[in-house]
MDAnalysis code that builds the backbone (N, CA, C; Angstrom):
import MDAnalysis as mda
import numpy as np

u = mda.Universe.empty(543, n_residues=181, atom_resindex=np.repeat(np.arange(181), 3), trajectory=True)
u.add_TopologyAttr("name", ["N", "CA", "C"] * 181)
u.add_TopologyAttr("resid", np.arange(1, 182))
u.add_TopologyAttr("resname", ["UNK", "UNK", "UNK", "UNK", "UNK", "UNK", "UNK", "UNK", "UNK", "UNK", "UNK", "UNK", "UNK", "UNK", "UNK", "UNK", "UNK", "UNK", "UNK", "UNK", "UNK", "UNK", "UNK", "UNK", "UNK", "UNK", "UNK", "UNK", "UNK", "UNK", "UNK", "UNK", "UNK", "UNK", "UNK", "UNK", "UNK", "UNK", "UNK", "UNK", "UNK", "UNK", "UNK", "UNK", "UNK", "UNK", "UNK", "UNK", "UNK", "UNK", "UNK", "UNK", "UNK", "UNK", "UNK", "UNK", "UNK", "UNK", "UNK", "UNK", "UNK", "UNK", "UNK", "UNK", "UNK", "UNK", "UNK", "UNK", "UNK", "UNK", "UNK", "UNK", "UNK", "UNK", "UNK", "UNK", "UNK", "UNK", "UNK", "UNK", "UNK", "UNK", "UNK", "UNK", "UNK", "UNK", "UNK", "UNK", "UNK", "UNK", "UNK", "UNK", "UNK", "UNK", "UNK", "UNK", "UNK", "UNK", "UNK", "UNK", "UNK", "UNK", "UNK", "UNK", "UNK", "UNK", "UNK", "UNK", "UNK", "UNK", "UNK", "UNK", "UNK", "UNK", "UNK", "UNK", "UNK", "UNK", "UNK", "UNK", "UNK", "UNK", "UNK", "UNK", "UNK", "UNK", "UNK", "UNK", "UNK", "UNK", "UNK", "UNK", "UNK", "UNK", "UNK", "UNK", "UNK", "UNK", "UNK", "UNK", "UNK", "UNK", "UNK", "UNK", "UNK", "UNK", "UNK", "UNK", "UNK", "UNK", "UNK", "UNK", "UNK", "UNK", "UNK", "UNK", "UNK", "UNK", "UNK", "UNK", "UNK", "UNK", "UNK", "UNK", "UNK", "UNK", "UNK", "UNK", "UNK", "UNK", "UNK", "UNK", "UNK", "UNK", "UNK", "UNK", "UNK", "UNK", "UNK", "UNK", "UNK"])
u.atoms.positions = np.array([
    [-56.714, -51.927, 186.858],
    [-57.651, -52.721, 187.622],
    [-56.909, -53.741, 188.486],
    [-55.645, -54.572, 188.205],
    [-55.118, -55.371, 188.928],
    [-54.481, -54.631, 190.237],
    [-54.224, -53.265, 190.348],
    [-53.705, -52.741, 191.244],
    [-54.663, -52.329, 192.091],
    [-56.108, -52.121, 191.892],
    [-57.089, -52.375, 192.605],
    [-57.319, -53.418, 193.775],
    [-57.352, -54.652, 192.666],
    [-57.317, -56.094, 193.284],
    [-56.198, -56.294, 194.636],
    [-55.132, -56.249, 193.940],
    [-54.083, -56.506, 194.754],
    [-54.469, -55.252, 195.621],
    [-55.189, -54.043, 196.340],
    [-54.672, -53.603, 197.305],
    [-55.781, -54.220, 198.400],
    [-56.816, -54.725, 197.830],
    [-58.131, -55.589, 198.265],
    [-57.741, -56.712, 199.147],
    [-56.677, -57.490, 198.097],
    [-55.866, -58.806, 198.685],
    [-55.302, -58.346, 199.907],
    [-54.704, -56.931, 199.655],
    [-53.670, -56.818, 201.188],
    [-54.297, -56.460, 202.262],
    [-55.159, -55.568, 202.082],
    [-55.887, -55.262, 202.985],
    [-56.527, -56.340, 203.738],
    [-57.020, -57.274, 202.844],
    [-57.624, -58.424, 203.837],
    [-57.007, -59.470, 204.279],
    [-55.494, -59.364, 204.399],
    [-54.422, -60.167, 204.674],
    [-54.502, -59.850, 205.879],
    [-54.969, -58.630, 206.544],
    [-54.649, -57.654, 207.552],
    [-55.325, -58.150, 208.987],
    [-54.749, -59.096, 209.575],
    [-55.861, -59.809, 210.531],
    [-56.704, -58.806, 211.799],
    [-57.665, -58.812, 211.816],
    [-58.631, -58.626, 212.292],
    [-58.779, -57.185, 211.516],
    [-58.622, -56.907, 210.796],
    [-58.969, -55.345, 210.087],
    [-60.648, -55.784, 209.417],
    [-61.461, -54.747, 209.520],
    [-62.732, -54.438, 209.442],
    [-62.390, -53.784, 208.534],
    [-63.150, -54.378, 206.651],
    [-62.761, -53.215, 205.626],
    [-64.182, -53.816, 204.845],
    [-64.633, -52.532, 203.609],
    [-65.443, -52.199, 203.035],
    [-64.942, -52.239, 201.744],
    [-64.570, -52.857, 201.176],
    [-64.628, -52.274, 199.310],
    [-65.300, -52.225, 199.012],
    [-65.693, -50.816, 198.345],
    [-66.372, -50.074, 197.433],
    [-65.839, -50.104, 195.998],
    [-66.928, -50.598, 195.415],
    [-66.473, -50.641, 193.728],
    [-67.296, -50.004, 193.040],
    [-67.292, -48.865, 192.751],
    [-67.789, -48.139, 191.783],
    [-67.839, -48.076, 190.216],
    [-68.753, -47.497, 189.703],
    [-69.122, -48.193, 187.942],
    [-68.405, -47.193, 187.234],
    [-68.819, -46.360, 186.070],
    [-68.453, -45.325, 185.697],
    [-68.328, -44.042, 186.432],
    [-67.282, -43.231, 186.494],
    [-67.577, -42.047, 187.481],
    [-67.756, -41.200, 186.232],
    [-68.965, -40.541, 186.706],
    [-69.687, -39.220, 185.760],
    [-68.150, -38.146, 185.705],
    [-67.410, -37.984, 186.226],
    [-66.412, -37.272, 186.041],
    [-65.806, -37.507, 184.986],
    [-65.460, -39.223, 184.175],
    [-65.499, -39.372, 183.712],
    [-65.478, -38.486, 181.715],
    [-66.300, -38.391, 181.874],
    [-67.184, -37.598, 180.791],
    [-66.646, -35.993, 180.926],
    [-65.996, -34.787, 181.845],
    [-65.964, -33.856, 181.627],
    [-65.105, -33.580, 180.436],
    [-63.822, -34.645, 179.946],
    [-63.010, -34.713, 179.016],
    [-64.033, -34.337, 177.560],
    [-65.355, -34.322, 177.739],
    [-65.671, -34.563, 176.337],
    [-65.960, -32.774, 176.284],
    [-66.083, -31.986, 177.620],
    [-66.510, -30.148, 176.589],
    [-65.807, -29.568, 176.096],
    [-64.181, -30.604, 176.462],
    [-62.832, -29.907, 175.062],
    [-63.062, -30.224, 173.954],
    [-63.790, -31.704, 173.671],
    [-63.472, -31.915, 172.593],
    [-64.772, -31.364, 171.762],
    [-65.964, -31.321, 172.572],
    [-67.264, -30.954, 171.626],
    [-67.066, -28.930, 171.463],
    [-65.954, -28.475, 172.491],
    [-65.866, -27.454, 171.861],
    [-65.024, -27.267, 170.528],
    [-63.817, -28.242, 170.870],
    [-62.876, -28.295, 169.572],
    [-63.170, -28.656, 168.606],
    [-64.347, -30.169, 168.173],
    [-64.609, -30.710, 167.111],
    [-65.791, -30.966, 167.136],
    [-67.160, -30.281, 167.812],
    [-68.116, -30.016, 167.444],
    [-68.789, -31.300, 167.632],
    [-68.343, -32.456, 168.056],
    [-68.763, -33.547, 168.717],
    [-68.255, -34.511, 169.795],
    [-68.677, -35.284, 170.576],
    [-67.951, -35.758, 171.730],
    [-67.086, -37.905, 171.364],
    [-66.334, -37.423, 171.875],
    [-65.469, -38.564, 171.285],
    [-64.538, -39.503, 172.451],
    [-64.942, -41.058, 172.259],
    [-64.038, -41.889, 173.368],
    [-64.087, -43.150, 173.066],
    [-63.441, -43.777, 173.600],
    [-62.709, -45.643, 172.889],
    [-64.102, -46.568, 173.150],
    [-64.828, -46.215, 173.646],
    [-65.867, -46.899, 174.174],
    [-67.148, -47.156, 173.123],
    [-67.844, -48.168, 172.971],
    [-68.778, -48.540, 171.831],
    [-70.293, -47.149, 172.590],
    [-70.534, -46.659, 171.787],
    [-72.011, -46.151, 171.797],
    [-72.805, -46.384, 172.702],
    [-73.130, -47.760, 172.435],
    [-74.404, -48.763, 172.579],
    [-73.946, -49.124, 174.226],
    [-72.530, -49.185, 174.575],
    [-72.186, -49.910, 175.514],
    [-72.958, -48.971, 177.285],
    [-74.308, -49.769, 177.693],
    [-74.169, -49.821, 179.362],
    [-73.288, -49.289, 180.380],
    [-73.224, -48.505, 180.827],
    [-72.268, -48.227, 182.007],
    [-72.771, -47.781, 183.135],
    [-72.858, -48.380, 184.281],
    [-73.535, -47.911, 185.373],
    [-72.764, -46.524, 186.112],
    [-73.241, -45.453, 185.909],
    [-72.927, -44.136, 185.852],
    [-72.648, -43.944, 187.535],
    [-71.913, -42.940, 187.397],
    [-72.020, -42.660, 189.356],
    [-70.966, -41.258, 189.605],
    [-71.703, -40.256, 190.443],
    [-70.685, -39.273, 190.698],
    [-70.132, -39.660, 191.762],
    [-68.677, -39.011, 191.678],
    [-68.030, -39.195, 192.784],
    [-68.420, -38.780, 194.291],
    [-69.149, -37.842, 194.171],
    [-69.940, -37.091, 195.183],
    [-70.581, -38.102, 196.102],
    [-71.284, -39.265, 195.086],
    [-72.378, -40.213, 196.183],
    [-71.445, -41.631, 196.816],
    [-70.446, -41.767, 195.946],
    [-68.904, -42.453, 196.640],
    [-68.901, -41.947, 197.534],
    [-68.332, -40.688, 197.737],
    [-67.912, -39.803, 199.346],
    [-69.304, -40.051, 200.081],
    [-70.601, -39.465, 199.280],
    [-71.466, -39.762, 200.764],
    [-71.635, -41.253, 201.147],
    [-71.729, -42.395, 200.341],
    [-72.104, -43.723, 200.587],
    [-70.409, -43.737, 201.795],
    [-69.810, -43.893, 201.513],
    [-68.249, -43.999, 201.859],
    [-68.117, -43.590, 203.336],
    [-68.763, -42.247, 203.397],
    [-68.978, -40.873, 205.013],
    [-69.364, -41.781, 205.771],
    [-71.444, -42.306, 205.042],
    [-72.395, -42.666, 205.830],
    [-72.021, -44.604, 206.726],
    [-70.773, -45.349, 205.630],
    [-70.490, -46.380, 205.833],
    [-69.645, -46.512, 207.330],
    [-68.547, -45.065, 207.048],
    [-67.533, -45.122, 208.185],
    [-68.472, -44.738, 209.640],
    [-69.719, -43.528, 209.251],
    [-69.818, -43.264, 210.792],
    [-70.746, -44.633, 211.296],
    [-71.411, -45.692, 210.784],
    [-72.052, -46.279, 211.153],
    [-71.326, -48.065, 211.480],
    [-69.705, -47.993, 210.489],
    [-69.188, -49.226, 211.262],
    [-69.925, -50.388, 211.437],
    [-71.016, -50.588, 210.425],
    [-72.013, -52.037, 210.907],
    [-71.535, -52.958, 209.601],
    [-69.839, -52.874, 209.171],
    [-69.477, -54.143, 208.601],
    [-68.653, -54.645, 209.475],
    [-68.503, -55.745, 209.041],
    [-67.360, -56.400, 209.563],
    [-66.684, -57.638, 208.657],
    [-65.326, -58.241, 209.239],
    [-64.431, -58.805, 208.378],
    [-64.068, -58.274, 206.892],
    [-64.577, -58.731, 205.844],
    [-64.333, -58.542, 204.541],
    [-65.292, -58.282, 203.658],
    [-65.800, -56.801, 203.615],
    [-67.431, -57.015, 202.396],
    [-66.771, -56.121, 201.347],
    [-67.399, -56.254, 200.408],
    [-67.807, -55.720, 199.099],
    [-69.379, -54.948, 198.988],
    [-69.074, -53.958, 198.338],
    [-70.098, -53.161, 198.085],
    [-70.304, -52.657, 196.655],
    [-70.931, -52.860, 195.516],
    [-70.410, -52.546, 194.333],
    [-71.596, -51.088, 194.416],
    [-71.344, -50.031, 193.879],
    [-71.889, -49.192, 193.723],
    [-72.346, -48.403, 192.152],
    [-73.456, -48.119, 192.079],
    [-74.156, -48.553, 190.423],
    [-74.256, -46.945, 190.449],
    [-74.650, -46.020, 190.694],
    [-74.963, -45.156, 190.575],
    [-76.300, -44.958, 190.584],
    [-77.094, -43.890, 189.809],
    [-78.628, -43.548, 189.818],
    [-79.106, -44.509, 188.731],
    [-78.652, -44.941, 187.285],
    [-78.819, -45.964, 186.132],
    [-77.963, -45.702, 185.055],
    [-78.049, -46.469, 184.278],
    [-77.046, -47.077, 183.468],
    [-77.103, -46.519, 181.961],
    [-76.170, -45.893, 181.661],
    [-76.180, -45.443, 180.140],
    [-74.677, -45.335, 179.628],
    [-75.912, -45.198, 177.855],
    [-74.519, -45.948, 177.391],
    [-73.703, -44.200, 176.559],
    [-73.161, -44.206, 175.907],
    [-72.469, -42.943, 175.596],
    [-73.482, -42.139, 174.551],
    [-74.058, -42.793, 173.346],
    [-75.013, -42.517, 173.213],
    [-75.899, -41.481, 173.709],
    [-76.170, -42.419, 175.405],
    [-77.948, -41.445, 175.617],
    [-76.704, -40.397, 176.362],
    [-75.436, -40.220, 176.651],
    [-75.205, -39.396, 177.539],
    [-74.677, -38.180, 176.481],
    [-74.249, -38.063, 175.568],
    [-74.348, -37.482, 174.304],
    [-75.536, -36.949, 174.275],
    [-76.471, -37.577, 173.936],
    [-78.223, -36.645, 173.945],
    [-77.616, -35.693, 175.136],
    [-78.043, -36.207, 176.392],
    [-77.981, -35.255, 177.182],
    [-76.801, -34.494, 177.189],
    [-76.178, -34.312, 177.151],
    [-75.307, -33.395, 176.905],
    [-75.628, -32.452, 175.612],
    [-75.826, -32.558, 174.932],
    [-76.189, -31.968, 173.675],
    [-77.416, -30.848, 173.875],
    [-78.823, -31.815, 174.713],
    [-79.916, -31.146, 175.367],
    [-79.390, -29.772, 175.838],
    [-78.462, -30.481, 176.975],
    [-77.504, -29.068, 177.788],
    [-77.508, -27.964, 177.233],
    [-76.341, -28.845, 176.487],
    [-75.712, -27.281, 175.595],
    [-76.104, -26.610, 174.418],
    [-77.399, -26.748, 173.986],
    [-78.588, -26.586, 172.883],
    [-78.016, -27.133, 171.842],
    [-77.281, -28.081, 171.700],
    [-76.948, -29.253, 170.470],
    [-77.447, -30.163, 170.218],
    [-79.034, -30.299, 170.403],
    [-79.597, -31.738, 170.202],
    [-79.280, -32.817, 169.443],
    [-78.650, -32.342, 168.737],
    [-78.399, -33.226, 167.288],
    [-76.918, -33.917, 167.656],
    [-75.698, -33.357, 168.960],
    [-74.834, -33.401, 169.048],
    [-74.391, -35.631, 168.978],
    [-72.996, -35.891, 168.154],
    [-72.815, -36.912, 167.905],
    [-72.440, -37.394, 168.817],
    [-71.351, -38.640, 169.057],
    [-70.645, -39.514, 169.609],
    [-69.542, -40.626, 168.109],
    [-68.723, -39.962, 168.670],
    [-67.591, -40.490, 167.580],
    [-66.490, -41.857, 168.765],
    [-67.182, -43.482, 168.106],
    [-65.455, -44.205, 168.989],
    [-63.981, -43.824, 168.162],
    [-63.279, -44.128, 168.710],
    [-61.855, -43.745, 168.671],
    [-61.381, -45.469, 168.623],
    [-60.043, -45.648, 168.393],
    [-59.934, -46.535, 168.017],
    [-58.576, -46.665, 169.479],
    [-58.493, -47.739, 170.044],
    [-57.492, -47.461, 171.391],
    [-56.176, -47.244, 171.294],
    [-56.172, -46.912, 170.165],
    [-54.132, -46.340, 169.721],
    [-54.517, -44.815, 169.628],
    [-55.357, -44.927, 168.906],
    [-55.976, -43.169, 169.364],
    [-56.409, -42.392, 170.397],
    [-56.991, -43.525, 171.548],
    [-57.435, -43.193, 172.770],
    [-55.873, -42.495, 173.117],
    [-54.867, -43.586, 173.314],
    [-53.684, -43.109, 173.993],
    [-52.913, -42.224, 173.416],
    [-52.641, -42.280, 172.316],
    [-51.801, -41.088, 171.592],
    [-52.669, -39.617, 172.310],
    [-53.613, -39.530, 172.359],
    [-54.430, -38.460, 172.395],
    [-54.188, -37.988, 174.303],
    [-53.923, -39.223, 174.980],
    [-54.087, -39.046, 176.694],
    [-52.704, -38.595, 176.089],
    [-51.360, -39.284, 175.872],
    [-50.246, -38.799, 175.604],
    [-50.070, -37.353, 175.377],
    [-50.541, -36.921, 174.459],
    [-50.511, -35.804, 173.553],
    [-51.053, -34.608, 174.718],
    [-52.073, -34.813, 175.478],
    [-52.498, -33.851, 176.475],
    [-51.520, -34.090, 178.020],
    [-50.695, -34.521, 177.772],
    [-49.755, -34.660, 179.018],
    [-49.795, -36.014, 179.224],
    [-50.179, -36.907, 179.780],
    [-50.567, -38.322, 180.343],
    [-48.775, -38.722, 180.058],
    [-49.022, -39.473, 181.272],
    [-47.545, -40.481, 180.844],
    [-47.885, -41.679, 180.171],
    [-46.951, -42.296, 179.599],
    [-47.502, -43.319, 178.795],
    [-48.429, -44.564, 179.541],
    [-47.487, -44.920, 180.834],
    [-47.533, -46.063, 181.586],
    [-49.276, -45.286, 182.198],
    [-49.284, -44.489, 182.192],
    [-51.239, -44.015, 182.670],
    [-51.626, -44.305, 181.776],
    [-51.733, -43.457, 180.501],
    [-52.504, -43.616, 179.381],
    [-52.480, -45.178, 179.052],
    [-51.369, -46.253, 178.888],
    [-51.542, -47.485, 178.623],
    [-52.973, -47.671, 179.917],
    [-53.064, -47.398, 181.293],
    [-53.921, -48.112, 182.040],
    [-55.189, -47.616, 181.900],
    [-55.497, -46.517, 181.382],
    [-56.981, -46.126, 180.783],
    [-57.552, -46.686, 179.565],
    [-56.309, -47.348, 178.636],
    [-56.502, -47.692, 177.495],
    [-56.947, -49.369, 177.831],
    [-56.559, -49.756, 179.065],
    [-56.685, -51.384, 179.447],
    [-57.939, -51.088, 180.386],
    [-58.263, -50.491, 180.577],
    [-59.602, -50.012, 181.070],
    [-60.917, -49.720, 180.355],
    [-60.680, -49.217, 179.504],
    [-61.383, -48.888, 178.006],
    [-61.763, -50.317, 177.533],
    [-60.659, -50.986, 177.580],
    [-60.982, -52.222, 176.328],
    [-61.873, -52.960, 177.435],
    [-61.232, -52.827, 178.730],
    [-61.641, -53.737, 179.413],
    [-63.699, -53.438, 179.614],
    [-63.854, -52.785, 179.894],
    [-64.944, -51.983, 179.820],
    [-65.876, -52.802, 178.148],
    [-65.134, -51.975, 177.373],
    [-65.615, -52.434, 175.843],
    [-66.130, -54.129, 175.599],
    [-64.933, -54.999, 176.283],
    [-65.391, -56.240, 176.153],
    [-66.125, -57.115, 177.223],
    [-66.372, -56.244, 178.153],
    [-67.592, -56.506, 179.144],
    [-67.235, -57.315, 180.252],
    [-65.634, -57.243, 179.858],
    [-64.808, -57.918, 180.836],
    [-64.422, -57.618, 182.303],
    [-64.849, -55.645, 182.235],
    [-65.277, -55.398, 183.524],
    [-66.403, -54.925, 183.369],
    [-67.090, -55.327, 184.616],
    [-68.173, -55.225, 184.248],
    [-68.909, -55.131, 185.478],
    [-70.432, -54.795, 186.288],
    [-70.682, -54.788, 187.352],
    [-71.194, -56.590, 187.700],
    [-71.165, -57.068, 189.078],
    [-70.927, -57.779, 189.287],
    [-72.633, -58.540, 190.009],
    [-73.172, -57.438, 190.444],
    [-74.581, -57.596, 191.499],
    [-75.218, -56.888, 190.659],
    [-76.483, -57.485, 190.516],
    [-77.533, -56.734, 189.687],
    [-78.139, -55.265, 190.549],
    [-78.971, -53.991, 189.716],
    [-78.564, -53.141, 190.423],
    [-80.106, -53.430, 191.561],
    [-80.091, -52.670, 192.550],
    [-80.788, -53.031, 193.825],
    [-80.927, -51.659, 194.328],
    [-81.910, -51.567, 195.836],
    [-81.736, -50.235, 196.392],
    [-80.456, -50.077, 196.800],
    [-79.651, -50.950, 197.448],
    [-78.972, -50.931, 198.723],
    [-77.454, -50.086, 197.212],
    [-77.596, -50.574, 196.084],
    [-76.185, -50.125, 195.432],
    [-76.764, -48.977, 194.456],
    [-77.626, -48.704, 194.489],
    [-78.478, -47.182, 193.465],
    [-78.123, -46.406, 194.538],
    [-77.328, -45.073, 193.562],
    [-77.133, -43.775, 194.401],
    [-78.222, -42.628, 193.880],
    [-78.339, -41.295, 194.340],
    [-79.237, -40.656, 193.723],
    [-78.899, -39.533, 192.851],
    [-77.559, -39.127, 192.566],
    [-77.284, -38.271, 191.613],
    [-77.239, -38.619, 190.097],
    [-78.391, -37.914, 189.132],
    [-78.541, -38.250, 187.687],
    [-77.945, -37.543, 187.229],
    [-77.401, -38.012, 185.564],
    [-76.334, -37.625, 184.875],
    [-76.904, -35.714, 184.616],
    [-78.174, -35.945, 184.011],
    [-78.683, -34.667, 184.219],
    [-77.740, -33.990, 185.312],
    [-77.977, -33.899, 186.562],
    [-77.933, -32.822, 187.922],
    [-76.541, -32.742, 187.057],
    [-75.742, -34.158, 187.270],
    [-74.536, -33.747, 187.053],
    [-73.847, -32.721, 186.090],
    [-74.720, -32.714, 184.804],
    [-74.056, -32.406, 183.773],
    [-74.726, -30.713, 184.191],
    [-75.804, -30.879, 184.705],
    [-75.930, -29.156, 185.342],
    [-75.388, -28.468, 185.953],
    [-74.804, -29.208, 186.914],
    [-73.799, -28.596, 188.431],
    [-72.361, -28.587, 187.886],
    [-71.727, -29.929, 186.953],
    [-70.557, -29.959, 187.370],
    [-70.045, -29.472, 185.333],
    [-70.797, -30.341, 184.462],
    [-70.137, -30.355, 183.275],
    [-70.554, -28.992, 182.322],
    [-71.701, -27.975, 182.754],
    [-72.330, -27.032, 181.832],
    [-70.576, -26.130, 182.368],
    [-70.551, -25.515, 183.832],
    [-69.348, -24.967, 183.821],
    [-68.674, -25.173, 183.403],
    [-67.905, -26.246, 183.315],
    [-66.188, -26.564, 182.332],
    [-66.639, -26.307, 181.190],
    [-67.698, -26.847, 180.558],
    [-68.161, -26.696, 178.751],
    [-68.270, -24.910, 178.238],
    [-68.816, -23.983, 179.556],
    [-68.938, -22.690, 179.036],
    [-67.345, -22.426, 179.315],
    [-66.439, -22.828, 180.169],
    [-64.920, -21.996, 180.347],
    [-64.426, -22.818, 179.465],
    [-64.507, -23.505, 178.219],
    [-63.470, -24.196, 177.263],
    [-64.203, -23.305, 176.144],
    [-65.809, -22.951, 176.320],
    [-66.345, -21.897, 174.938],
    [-65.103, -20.652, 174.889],
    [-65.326, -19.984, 176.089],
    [-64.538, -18.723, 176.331],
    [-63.874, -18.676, 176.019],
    [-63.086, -20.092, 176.361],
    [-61.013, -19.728, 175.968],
    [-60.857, -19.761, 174.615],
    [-62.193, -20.596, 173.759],
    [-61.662, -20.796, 172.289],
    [-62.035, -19.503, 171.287],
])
């Protein structure tokens, strides 16, 4: 997240540059990591509390909000845009749905503990110095320390629901991890 910041800072160091940050919440992409594991261990698993809020968002409505921002050029100097997605859930309800999906209604949600988060990014390739920044992301997330900033509104609601998503993008990866196992 600080390498975020700092490229925010430079950019607006940049005299007379016209820029947009876009800050986006959870990316629903996010979540495809879990049809290895609910194929491998029969439930879905991550460092993150249950219960915990996350304003959801595919990357898809980034690119279109992002497209529709550049051809229209009606910012100027230095704005911020935080982007929420369609609404906010916590791992929990995205577990249900997922489960719905894949006819597992009953399917769990197991937290991990953040030495486990990383051993585990490690263990699937990750370099350490990544896996440490997902793991400072995680916590950061967990202790609400990042967090969205503008309550959500029309102007930062996108329209893709975790549903579409988990129809279009996560049922495929979940049936090609059934196959391979």
């Amino acid at each position: 997240m600080l390498g975020l910041r700092q490229l925010e800072e430079r950019l607006n160091r940049i005299s007379g540059l016209n820029v947009l940050h876009l800050r986006a919440g959870y990316f629903m992409e996010n979540t495809l990591g879990q049809a290895d594991a609910i194929a491998q261990m029969g439930f879905a698993v991550g460092p993150l509390r249950a219960d915990l809020k996350l304003p959801m968002i595919a990357a898809q409505d980034i690119g279109e909000y992002a497209g529709e921002a550049l051809s229209r050029l009606d910012f100027a100097g230095h704005q911020v845009q935080e982007l929420h997605g369609q609404r906010d859930l916590s791992y929990a309800e995205m577990t249900a749905i997922l489960g719905k999906a894949i006819g597992k209604p009953d399917l769990k949600y197991s937290q991990i503990t953040s030495e486990q988060f990383r051993a585990t990014l490690v263990r699937l390739g990750m370099s350490e110095n990544v896996a440490g920044l997902l793991v400072e992301l995680a916590e950061g997330l967990d202790s609400s320390h990042i967090r969205a900033l503008e309550p959500r509104s029309a102007r930062n609601t996108t329209p893709t629901s975790y549903e579409k998503f988990v129809s279009e993008s996560f049922l495929p990866v979940y049936r090609g991890k059934q196959t391979a196992a």
